[in-house]
C-alpha atoms as one frame of an Amber mdcrd trajectory, in Angstrom:
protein
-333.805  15.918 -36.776-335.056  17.096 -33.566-334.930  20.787 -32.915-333.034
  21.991 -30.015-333.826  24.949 -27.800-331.587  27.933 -28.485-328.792  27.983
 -26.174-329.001  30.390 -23.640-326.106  32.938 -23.112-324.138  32.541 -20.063
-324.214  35.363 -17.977-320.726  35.961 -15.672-321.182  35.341 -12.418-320.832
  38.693 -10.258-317.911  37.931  -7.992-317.322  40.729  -6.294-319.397  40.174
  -3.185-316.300  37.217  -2.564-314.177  40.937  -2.375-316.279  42.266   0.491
-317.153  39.167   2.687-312.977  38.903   2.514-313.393  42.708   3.695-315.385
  41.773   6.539-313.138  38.314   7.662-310.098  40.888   7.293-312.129  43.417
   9.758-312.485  40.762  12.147-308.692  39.880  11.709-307.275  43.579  12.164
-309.630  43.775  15.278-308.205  40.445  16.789-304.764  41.818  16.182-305.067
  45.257  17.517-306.171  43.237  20.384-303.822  40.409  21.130-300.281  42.375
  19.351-300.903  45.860  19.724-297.921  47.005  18.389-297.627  45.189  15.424
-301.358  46.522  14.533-299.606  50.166  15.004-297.227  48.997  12.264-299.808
  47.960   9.899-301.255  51.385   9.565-299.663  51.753   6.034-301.354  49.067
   4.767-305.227  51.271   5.220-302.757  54.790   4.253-301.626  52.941   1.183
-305.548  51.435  -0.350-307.040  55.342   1.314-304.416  56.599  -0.901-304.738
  54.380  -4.201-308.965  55.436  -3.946-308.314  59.109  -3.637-305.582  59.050
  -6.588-308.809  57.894  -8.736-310.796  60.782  -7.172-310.493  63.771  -9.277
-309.930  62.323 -13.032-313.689  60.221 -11.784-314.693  63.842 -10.733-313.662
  65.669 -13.598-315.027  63.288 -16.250-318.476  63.171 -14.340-319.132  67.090
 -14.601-317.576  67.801 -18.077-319.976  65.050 -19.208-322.820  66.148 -17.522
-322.574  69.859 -18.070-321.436  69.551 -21.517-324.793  67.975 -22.877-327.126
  70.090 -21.246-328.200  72.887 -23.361-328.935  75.623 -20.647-326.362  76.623
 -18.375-328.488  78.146 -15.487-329.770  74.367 -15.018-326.400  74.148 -13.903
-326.702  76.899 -11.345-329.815  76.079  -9.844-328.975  72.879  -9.077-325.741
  74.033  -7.448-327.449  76.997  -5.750-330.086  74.412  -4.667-327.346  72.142
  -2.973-325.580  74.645  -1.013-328.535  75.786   0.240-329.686  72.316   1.277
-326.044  72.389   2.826-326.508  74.535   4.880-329.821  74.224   6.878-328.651
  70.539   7.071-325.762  71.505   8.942-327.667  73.703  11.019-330.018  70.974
  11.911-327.192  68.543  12.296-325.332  71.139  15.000-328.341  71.527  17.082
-329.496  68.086  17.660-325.681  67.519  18.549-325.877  70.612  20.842-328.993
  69.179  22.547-327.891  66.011  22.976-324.450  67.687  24.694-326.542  69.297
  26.776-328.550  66.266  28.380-325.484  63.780  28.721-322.608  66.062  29.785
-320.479  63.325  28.867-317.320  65.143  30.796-318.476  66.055  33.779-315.781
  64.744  36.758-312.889  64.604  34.069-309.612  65.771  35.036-306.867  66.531
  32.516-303.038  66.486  32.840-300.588  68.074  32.137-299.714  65.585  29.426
-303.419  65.835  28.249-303.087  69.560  27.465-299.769  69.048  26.105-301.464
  66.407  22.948-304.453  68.655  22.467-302.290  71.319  21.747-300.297  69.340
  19.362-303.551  68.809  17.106-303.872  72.473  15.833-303.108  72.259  12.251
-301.202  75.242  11.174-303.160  74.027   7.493-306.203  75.440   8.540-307.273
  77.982   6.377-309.515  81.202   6.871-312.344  82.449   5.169-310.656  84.393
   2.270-307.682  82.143   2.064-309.623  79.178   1.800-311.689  80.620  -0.944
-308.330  81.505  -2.938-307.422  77.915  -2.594-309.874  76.714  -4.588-308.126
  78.487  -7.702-305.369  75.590  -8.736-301.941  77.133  -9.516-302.170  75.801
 -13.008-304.595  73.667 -15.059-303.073  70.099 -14.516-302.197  71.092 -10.916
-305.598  70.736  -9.853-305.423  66.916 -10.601-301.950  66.599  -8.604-302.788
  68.100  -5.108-305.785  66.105  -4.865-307.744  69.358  -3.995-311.778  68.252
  -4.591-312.476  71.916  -5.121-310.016  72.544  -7.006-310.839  69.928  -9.654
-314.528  71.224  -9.302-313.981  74.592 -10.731-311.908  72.986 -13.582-314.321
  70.519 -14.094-317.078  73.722 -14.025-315.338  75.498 -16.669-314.506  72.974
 -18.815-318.002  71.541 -19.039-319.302  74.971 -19.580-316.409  75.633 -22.376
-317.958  72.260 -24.402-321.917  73.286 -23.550-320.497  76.984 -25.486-318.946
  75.128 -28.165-322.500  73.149 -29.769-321.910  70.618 -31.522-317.835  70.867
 -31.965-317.530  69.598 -28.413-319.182  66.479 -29.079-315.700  64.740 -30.657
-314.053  66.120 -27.084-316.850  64.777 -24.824-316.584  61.278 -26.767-313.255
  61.461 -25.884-313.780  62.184 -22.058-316.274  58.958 -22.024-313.775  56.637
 -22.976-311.683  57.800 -20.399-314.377  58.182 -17.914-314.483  53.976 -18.988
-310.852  53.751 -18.085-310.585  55.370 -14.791-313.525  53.405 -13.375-311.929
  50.009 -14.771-308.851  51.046 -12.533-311.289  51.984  -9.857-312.319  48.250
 -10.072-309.144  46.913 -10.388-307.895  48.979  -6.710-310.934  47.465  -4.939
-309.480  44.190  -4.686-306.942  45.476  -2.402-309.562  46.492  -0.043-308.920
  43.689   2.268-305.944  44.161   2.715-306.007  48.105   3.331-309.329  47.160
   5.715-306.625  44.871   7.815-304.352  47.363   8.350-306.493  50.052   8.986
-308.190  48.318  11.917-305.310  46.824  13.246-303.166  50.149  13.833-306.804
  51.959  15.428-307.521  49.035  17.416-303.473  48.594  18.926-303.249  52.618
  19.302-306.505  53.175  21.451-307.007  49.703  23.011-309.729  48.979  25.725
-308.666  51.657  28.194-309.461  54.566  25.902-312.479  52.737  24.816-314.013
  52.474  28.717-313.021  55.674  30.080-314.733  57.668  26.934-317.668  55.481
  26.403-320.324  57.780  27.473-319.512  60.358  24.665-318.630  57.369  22.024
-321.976  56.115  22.428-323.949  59.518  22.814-322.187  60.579  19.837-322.704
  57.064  18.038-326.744  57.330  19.387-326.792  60.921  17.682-325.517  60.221
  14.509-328.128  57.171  14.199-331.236  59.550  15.133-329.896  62.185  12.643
-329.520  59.763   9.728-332.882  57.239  10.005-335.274  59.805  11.704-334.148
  63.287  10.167-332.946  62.176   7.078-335.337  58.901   6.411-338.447  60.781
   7.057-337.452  63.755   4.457-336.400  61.116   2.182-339.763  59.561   2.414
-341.983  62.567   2.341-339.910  64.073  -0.329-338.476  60.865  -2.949-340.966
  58.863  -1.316-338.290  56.563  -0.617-337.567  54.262   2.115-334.017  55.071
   3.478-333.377  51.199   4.365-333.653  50.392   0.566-331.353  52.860  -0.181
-328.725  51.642   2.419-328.743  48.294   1.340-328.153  49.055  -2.168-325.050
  51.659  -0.973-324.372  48.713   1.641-321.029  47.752  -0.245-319.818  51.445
   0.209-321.036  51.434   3.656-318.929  48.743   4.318-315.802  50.258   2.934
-315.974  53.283   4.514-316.104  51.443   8.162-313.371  49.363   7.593-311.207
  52.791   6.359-312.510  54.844   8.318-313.014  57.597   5.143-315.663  58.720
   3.427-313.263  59.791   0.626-312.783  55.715  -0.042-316.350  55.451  -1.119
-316.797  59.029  -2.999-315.841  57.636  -6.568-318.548  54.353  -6.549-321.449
  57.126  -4.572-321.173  59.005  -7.782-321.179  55.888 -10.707-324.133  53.901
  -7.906-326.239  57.639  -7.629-325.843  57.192 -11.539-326.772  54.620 -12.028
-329.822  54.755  -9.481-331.203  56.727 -12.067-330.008  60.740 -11.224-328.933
  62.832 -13.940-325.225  63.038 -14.402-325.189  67.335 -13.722-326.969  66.235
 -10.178-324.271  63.818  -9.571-321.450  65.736 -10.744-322.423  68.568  -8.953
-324.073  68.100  -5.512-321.469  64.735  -4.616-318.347  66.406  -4.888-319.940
  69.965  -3.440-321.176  67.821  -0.436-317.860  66.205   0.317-316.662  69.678
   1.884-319.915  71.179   2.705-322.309  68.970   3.468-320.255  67.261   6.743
-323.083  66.100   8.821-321.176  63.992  11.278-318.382  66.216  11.402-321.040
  68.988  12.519-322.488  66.914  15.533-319.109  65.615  16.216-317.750  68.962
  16.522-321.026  69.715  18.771-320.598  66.905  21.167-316.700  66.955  21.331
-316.628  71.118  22.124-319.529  70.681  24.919-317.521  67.174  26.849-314.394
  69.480  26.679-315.959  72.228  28.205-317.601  70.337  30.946-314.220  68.287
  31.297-312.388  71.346  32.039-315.041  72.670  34.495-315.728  75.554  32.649
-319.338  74.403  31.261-320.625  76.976  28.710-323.898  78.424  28.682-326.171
  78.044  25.634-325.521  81.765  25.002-321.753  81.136  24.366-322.677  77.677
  22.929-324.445  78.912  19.519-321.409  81.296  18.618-318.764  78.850  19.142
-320.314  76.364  16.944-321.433  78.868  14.309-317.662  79.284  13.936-316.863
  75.711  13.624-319.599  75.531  11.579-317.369  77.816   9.035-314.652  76.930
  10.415-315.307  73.370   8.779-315.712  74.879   5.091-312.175  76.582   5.934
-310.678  72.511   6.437-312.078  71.072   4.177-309.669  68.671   2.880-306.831
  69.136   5.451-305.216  66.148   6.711-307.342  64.417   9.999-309.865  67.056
   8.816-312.413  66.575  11.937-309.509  66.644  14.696-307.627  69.415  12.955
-310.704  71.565  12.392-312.087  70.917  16.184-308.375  72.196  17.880-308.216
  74.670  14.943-312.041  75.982  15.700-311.581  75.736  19.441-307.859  77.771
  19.248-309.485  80.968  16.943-312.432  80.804  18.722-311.788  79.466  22.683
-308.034  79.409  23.227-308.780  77.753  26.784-310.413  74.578  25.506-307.507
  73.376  23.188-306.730  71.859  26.489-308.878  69.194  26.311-308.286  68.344
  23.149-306.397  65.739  23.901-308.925  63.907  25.754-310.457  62.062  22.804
-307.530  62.301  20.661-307.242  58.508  21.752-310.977  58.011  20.559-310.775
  59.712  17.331-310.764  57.473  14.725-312.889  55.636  16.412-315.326  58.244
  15.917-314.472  59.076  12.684-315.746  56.047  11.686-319.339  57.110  12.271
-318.334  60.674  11.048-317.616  59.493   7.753-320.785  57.078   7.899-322.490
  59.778   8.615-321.285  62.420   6.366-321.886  59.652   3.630-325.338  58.806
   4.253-325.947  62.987   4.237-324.878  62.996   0.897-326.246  60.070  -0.869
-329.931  61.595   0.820-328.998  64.663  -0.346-328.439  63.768  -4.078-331.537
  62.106  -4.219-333.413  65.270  -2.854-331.858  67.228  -5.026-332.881  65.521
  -8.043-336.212  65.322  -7.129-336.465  69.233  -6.638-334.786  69.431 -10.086
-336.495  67.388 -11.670-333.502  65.464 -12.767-334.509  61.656 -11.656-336.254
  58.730 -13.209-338.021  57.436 -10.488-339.117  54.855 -12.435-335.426  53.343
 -12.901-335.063  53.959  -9.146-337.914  51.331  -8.137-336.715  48.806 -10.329
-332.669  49.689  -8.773-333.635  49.224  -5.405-335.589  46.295  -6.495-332.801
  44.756  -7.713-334.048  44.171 -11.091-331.066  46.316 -12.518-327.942  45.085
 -10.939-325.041  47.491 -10.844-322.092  46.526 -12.775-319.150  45.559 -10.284
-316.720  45.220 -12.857-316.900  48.359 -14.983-318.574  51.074 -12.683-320.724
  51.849 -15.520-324.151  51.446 -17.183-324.048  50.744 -20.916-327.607  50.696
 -20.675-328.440  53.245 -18.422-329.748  56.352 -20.437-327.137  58.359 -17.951
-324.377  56.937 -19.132-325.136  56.012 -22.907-323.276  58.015 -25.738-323.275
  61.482 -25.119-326.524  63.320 -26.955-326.112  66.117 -29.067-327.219  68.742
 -26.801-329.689  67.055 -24.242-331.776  69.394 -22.259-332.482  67.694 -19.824
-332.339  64.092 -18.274-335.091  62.292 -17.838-337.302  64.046 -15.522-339.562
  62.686 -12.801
């Protein structure tokens, strides 16, 4: 009898990227309706509210199971610290450096100049000051939840941070008795990124919907009278990502930033077509993962960075404050420039997580800070989501660089596993979210002192 060759396993096709060309057809669609039947596009908004809304109902049981997995199986809690102490500090300098080149760019265009506003005008900007805003002490008392479980029903990231924190500290104190609970916390960690993969196949649908209603709202007219300060913003935001943020991730990862973008592409993708970065928070933190950072890194700096590390929101904040200023014909000099943004540069923190955050926080800033420029608010209130698009691009990009960074200071990356990611020689699982192969994600160690360093 002839032998036969041994009959190779089938492997299941990946058929996800069918989900995301249908995102981009359904872009295309939304835009020709916003176009040709405004109105109706207005109507569609719930569609993108509803799929925004399914994503950030996965957000904080994905965040929660992330930290209390990653803390818990490290031995030494001040690894913890560091790398949080790291990331904030990282935070802030980038947000510095992300309000300046926003301020100089303001400064050369002067987008606004020969602007005049109505009464109407003042009226809308007006109408965007979100009595939500919080201050400085108030905000930092709302990171305390009311009650345990209450942290995972007002979707407060923060909030599910510091219960995440203590928890995963609570199992670290606990040795070896934790381990049953942390088992436990995998499997669900399993289950909640299943869903995750089950709500991405509405994406097309909440992409439609979404681009429809900002496409009928604004139309062309908004579009051509603001188009100086769309595309100087627009311009900014792509210096600040491929020349600031490329060249430190190549002279610190030694990383290209292209090869990172194309394997977050996906992500990319489905944050344009929402028009949040919040949409694409959940996969950053399974793709960073699985890219080969250690789950404490993750856990840690992605969720931290979704409040404080808001790059486009800084130099949106910069441009907008300087074209209403100019608009108004009171231009500011750069010595009442750098205190006004210092504010909104706290003023930010003090948002985070309110509603329209980048609108809000800009009328909010401009009110504690400027009463006299909420008047021109309303100028790009028209334009906004529009620009929010690249705000949340933006923002993203910050903190997918950032995680990287941060596990190269740490020591917490195998940058061995990250060549042969961004190779493509270790696909990323579509379907599950997870690695059962990736030393990240494998059954939880008895007290692991580290992942595996660089």
């Amino acid at each position: 009898m002839t032998p036969t060759a041994p009959v190779t396993p089938t492997v299941k096709r990946d058929r996800t990227h069918y989900l995301y060309i249908a995102v981009i057809v359904a872009v295309a669609l939304g835009i020709a309706v916003g176009l040709i039947w405004p109105d109706a596009g207005v109507e569609l908004k719930p569609l993108g509210t509803g799929f925004v809304n399914l994503i950030k109902m996965m957000i904080s049981p994905i965040i929660f199971c992330t930290i209390v997995l990653g803390i818990g199986s490290v031995r030494k809690a001040a690894k913890v610290g560091t790398v949080g102490g790291i990331a904030l500090g990282y935070f802030l300098v980038m947000s510095l450096v992300a309000l300046t080149i926003g301020l100089v760019v303001g400064n050369i265009l002067h987008p606004g100049d020969g602007l005049h506003i109505t009464n109407a005008l003042k009226a809308t900007g007006h109408a965007q000051v979100d009595s939500e805003a919080l201050g400085g002490v108030e905000f930092v008392l709302s990171i305390i939840p009311t009650t345990f479980v209450s942290a995972f029903t007002e979707g407060q990231v923060l909030q599910t941070l510091l219960i995440a924190l203590l928890a995963g500290f609570a199992l670290q104190a606990m040795g070896s008795a934790g381990q049953p609970v942390l088992r436990g916390i995998e499997h669900i960690q399993r289950l909640v990124f299943r869903i995750l993969g089950m709500i991405m196949w509405a994406a097309p649908i909440g992409a439609f919907g979404a681009i429809a209603a900002v496409v009928g709202s604004a139309g062309l007219d908004a579009l051509k009278s603001l188009a100086v300060l769309m595309l100087g913003f627009y311009v900014t935001c792509v210096l600040f990502v491929f020349v600031v943020l490329g060249a430190m991730l190549r002279a610190i990862a030694g990383l290209n930033i292209f090869s990172l973008f194309k394997y977050l592409a996906r992500e990319f993708l489905l944050i344009l077509s929402t028009s949040s970065s919040e949409s694409a928070l959940p996969r950053l933190i399974a793709k960073m993962e699985h890219l080969g950072v250690s789950k404490p890194v993750v856990g840690i700096t992605v969720p931290t960075g979704y409040s404080f590390n808001l790059d486009g929101t800084m130099i949106y904040m910069t441009m907008a404050s300087l074209y209403i200023a100019d608009a108004l014909g009171t231009p500011m000099s750069v010595g009442e420039q750098i205190p006004l943004l210092l504010f909104l540069l706290l003023a930010s923190k003090g948002a985070a997580g309110v509603s329209g955050a980048g609108l809000a926080t800009l009328a909010g800033g401009l009110q504690s800070h400027k009463p006299a420029l909420v008047d021109g608010v309303g100028l790009i209130v028209g334009i906004d989501r529009f620009m929010s698009e690249a705000r949340a691009l933006t923002n993203f990009a910050g903190n997918a660089v950032a995680t990287v960074l941060i596990g190269v200071w740490t020591k917490e990356i195998d940058k061995g596993r990250v060549q042969l990611v961004l190779a493509g020689e270790l696909p990323f699982d579509e379907k599950t979210l997870l690695d059962d192969n990736c030393p990240q994600s494998a059954d939880v160690p008895e007290q692991r002192e580290s992942a595996v360093a660089a």
